[in-house]
DSSP file (Angstrom, degrees, kcal/mol; ACC not computed):
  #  RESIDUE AA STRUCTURE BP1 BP2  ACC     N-H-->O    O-->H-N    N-H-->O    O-->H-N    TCO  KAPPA ALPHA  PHI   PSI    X-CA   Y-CA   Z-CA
    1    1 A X              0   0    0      0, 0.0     2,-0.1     0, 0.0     0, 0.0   0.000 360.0 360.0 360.0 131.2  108.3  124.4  113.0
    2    2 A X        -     0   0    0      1,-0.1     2,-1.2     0, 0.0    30,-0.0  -0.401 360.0 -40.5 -99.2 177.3  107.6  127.7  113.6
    3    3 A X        -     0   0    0     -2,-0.1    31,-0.4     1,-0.1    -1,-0.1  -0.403  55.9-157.7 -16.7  53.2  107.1  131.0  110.7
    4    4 A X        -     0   0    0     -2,-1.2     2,-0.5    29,-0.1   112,-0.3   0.172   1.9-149.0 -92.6 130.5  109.4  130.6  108.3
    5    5 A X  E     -A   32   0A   0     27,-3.8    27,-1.2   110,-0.2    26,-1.1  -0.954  12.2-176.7-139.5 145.0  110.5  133.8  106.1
    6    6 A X  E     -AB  30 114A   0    108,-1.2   108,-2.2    -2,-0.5     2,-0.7  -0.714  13.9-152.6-132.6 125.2  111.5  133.6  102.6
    7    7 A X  E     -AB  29 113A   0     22,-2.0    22,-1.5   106,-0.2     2,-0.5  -0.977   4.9-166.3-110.7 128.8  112.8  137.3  100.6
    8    8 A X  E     -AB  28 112A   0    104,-2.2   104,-4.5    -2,-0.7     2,-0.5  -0.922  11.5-147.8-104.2 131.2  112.5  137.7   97.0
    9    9 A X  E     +AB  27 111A   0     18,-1.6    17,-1.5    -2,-0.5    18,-0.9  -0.813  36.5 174.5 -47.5 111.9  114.6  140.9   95.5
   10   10 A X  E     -AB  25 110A   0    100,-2.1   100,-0.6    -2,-0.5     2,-0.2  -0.838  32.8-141.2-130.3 174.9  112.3  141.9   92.7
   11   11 A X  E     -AB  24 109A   0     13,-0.9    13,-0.9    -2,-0.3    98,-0.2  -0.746  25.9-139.5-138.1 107.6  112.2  144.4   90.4
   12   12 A X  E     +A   23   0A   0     96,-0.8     2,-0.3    -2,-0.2    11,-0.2  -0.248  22.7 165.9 -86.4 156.0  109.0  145.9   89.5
   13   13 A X  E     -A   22   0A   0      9,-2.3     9,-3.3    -2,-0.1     2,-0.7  -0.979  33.1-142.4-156.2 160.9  107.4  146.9   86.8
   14   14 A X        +     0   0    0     -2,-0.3     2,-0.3     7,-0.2     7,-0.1  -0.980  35.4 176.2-131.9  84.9  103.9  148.0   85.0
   15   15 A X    >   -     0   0    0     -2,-0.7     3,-1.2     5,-0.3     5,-0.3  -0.692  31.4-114.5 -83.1 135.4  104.5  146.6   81.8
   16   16 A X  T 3  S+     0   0    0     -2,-0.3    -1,-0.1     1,-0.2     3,-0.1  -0.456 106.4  34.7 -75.9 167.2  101.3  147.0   79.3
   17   17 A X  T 3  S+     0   0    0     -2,-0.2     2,-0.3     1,-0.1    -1,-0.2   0.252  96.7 102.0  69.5  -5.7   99.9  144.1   78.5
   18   18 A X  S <  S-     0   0    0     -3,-1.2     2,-2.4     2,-0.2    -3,-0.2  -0.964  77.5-120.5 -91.0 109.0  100.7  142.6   82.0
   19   19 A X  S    S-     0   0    0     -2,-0.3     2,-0.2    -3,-0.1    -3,-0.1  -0.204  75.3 -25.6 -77.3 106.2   97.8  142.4   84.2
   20   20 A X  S    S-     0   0    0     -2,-2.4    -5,-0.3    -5,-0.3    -2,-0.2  -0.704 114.4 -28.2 123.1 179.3   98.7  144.6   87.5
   21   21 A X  E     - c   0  46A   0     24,-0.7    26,-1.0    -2,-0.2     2,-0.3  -0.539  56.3-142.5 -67.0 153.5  102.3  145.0   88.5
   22   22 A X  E     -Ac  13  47A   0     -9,-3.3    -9,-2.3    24,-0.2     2,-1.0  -0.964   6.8-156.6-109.7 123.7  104.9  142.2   87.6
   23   23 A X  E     -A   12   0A   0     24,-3.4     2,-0.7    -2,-0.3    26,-0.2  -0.831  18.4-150.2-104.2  78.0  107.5  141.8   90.6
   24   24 A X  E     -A   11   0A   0     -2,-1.0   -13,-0.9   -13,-0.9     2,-0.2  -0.599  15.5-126.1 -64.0 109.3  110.3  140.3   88.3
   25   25 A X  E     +A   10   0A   0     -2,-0.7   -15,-0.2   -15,-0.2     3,-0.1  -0.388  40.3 164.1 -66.8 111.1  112.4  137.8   90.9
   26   26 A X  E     -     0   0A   0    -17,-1.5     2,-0.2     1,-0.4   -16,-0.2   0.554  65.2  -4.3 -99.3  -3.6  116.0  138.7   90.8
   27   27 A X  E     -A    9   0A   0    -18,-0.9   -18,-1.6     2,-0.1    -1,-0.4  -0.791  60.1-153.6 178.7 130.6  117.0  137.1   93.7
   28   28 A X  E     -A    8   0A   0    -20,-0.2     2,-0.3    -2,-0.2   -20,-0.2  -0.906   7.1-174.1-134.8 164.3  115.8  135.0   96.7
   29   29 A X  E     -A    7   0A   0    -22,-1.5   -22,-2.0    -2,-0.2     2,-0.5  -0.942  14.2-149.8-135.9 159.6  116.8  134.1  100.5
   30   30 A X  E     +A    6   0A   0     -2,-0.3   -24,-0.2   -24,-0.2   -25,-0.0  -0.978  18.4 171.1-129.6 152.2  115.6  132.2  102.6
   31   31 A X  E     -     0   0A   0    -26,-1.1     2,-0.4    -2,-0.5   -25,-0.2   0.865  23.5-161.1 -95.8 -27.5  115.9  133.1  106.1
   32   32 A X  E     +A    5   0A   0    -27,-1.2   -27,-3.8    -3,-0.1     2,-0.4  -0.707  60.5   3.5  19.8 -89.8  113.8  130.5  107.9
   33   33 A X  S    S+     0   0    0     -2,-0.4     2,-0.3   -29,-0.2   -29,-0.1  -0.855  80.4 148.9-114.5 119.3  112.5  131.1  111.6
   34   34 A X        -     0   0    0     -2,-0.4     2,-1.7   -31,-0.4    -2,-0.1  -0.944  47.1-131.6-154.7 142.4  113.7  134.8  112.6
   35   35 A X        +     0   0    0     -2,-0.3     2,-0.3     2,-0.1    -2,-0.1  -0.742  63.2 120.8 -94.3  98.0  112.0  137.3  115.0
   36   36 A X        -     0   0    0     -2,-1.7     2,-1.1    45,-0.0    -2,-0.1  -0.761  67.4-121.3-106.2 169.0  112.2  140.3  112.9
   37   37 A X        +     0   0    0     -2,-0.3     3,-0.3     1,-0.2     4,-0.1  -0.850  38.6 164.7-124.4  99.9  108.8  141.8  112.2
   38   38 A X  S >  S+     0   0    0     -2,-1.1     3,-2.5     1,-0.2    -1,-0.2   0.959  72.9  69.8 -82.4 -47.7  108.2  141.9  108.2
   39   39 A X  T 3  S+     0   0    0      1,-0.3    -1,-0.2    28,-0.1     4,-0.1   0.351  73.6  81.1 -88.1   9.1  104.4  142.6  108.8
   40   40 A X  T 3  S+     0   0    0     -3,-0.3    -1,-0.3     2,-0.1     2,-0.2   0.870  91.4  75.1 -77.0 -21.5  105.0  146.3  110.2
   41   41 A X  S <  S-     0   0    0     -3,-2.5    28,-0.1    -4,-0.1     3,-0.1  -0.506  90.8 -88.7-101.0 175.2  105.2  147.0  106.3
   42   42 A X        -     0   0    0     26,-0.3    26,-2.2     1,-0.2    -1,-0.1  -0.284  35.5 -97.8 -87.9 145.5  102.4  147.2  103.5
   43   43 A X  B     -D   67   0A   0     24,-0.2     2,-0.4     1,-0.1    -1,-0.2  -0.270  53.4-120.4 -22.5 115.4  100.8  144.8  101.2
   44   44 A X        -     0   0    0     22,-0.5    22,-0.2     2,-0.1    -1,-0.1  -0.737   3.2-136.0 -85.4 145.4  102.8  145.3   98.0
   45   45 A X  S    S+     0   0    0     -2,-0.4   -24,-0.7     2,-0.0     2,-0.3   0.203  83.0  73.4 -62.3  -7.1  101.0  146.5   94.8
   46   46 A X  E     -c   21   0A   0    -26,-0.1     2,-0.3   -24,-0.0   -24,-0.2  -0.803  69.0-142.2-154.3 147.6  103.0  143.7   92.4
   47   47 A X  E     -c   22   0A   0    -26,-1.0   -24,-3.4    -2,-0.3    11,-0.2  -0.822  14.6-130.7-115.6 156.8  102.6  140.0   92.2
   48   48 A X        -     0   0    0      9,-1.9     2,-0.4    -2,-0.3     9,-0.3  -0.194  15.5-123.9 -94.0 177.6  105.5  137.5   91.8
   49   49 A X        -     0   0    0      7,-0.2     7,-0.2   -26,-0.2     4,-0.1  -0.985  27.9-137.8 -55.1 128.9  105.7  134.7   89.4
   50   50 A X    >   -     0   0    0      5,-0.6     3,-0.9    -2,-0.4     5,-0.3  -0.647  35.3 -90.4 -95.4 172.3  106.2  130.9   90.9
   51   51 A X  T 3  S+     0   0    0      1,-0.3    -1,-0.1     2,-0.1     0, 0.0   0.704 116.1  75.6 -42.1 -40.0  108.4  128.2   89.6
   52   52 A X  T 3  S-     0   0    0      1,-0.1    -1,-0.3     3,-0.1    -2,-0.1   0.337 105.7-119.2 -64.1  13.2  105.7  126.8   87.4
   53   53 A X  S <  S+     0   0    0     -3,-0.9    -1,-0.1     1,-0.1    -2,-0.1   0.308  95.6  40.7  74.9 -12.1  106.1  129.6   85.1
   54   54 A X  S    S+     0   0    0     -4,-0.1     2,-0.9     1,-0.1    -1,-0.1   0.552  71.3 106.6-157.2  14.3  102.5  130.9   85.5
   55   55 A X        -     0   0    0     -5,-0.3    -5,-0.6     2,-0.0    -2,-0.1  -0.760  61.8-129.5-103.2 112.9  100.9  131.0   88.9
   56   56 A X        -     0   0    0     -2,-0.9     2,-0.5    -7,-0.2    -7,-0.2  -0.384  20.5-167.1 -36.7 107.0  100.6  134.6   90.6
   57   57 A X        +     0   0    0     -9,-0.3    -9,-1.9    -2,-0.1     3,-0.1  -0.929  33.5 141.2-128.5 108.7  101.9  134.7   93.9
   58   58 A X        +     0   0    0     -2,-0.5    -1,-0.1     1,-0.3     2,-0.1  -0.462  65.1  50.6-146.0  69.2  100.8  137.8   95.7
   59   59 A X  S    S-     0   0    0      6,-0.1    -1,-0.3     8,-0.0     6,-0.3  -0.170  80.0-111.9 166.7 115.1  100.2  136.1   99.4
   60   60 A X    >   -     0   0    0      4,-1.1     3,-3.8    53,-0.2    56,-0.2   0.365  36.1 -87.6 -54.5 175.7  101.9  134.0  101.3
   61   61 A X  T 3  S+     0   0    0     54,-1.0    55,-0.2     1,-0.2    -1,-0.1   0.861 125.9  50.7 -25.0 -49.2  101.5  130.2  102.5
   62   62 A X  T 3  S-     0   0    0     53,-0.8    -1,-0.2     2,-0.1    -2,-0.1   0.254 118.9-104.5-106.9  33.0   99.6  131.5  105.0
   63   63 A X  S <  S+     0   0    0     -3,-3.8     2,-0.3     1,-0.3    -2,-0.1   0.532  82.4 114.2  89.9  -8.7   97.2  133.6  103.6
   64   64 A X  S    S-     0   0    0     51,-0.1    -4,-1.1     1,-0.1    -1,-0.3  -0.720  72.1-106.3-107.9 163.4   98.7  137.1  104.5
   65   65 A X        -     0   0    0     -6,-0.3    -6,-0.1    -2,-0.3    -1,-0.1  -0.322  46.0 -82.0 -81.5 166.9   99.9  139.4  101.1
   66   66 A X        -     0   0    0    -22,-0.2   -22,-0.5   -20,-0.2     2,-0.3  -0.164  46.3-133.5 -46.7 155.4  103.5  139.8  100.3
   67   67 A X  E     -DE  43 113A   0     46,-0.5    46,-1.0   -24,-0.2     2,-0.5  -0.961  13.1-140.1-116.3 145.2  105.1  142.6  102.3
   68   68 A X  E     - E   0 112A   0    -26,-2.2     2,-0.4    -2,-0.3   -26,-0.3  -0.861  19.9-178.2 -99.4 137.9  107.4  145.3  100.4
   69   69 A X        -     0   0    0     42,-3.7     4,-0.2    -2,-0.5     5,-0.1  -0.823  30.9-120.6-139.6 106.5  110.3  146.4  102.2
   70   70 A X    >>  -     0   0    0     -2,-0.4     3,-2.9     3,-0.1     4,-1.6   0.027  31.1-118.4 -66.9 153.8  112.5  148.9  100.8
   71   71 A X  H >> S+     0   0    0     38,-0.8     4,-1.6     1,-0.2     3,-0.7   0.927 113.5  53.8 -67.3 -37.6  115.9  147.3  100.4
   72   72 A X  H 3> S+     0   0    0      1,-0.3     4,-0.8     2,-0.2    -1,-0.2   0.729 107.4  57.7 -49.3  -8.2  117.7  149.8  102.9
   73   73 A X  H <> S+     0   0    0     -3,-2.9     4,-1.5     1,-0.2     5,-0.3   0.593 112.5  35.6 -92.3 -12.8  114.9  148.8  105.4
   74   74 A X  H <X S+     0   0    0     -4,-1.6     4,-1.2    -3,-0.7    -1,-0.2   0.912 108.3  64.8-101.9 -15.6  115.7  145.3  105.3
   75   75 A X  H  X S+     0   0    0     -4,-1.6     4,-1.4    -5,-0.2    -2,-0.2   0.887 113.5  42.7 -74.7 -55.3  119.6  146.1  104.9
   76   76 A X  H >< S+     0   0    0     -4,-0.8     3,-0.6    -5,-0.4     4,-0.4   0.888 108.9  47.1 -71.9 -26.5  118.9  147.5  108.5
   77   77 A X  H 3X S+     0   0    0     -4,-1.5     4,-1.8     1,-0.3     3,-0.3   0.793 111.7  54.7 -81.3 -32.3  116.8  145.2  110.4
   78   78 A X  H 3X S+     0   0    0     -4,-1.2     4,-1.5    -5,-0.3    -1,-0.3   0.757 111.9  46.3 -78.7 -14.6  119.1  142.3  109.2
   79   79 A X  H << S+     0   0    0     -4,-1.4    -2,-0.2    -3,-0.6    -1,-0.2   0.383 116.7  42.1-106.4  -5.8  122.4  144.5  110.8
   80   80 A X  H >> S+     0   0    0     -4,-0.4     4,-0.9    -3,-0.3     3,-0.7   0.731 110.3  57.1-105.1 -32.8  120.5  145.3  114.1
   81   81 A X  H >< S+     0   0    0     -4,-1.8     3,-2.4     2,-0.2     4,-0.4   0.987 108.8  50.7 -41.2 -72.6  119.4  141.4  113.8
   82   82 A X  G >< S+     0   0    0     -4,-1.5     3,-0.9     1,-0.3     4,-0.3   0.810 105.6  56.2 -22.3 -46.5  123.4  140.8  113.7
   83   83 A X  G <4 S+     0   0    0     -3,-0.7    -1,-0.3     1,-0.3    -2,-0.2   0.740 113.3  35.0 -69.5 -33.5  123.9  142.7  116.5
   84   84 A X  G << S+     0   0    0     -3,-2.4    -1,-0.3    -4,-0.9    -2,-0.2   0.222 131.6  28.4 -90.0  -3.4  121.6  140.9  118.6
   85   85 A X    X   +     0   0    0     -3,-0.9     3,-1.4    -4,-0.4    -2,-0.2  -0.311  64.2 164.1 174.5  21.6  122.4  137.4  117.1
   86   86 A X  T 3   +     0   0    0     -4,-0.3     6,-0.1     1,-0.2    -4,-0.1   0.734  66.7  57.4 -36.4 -37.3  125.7  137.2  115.8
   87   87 A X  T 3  S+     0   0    0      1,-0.1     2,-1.1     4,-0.0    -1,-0.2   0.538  76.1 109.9 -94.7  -9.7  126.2  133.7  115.5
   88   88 A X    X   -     0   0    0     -3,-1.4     3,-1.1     1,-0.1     4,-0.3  -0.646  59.6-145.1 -64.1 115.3  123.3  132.9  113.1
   89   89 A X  T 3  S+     0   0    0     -2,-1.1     4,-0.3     1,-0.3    -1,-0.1   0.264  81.7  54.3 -67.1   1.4  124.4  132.1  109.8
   90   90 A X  T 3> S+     0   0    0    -59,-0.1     4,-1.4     2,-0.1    -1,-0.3   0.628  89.6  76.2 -98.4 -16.9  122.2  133.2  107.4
   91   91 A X  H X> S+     0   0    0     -3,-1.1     4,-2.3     1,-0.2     3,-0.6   0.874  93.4  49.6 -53.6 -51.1  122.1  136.8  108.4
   92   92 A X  H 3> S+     0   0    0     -4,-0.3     4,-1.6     1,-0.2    -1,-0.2   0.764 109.5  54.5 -95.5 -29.8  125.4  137.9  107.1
   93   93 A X  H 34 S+     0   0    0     -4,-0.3    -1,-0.2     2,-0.2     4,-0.2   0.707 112.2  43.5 -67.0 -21.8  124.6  136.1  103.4
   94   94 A X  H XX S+     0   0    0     -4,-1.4     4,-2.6    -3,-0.6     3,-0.7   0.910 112.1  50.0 -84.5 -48.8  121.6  137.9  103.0
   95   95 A X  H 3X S+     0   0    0     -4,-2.3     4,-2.1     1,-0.3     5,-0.3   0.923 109.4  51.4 -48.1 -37.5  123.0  141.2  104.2
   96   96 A X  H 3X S+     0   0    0     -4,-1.6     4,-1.6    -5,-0.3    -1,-0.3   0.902 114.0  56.3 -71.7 -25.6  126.2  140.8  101.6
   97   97 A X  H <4 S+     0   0    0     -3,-0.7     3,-0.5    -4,-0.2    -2,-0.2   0.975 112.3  33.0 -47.7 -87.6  123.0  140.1   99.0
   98   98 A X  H >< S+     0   0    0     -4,-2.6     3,-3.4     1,-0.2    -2,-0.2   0.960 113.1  61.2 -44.1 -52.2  121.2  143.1   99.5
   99   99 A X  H 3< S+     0   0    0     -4,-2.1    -1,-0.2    -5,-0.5    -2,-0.2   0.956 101.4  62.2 -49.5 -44.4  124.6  145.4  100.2
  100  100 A X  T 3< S+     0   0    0     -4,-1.6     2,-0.5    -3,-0.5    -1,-0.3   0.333  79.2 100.1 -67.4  16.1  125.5  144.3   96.5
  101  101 A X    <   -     0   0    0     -3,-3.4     2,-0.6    -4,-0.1     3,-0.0  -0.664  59.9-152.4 -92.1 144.2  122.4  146.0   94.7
  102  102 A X        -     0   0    0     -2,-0.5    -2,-0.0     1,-0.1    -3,-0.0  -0.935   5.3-162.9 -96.6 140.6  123.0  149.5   92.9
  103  103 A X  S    S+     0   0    0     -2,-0.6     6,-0.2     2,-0.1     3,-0.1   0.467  79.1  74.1-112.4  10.4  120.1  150.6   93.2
  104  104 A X  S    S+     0   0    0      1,-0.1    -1,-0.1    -3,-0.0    -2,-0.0   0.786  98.7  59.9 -57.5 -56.0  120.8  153.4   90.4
  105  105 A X  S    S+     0   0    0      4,-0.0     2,-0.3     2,-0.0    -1,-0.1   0.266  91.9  88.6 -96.5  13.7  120.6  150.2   88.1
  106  106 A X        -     0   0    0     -3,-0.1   -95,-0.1     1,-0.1    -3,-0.1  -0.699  67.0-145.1 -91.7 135.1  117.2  149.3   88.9
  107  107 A X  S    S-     0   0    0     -2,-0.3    -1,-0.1     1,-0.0   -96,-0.1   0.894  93.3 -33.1 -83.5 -61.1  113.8  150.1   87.7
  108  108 A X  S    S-     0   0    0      2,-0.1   -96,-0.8   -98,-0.0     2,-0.3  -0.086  79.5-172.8-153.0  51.9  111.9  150.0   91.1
  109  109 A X  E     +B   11   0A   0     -6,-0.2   -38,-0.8   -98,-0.2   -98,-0.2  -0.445  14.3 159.0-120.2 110.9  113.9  147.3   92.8
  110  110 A X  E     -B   10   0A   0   -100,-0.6  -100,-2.1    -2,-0.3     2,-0.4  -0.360  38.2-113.8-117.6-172.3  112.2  146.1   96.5
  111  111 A X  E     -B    9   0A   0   -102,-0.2   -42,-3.7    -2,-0.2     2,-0.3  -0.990  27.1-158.4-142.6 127.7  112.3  143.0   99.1
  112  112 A X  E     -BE   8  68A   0   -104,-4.5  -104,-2.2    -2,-0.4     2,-0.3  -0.990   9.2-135.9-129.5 132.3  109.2  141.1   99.5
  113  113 A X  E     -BE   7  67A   0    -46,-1.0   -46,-0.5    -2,-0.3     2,-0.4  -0.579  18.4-177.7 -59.7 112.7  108.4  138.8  102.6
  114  114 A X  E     -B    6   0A   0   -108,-2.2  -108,-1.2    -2,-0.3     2,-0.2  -0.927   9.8-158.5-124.4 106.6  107.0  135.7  102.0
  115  115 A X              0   0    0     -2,-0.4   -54,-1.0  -110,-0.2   -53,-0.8  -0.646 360.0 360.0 -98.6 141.0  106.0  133.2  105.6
  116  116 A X              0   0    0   -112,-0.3    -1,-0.2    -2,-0.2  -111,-0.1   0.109 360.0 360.0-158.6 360.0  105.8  129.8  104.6
């Protein structure tokens, strides 16, 4: 098995009484082994919640932090990905994901990389 990458759609927010930012999950993909390069982008400021309702997930499996990737950047890397790579099937579900956000209707609404 090689790198496996997982996207979360969040929408963050700096809520008082939350410590740090909270990266509210609105959606997830998972892509599993794909040579794009998520790590060209920054450590995001915001932590995730996991399924258990109350452990902070702001690093992946393997020890490197979440990356943020604004959603038009990931809208593109997944449509030159296409281009190269047509016939992998998860590419076109995530892209019809992401194309459906307004992002008008959004607080602060990103894509975070998670290798697992």
């Amino acid at each position: 098995m090689g790198y496996e990458s997982k996207l979360y759609v969040v929408d963050k927010h700096d809520w008082k009484g939350c410590d740090g930012k909270w990266g509210e999950v609105i959606a997830s993909f998972d892509l599993c082994c794909v040579p794009i390069n998520f790590a060209q982008y920054p450590a995001t400021d915001c932590y995730i919640i996991a399924d258990d309702g109350n452990t902070r997930i702001t690093e992946d499996k393997y020890g490197s932090p979440l990356r943020e990737i604004p959603v038009q950047d990931a809208i593109d890397m997944i449509e030159k990905e296409i281009k190269t790579d047509k016939d992998y099937r998860r590419y076109q579900p995530c892209l019809n994901l992401l194309k459906g956000f307004d992002l008008n209707k959004w607080e602060d609404l990103v894509v975070l990389h998670y290798g697992h």
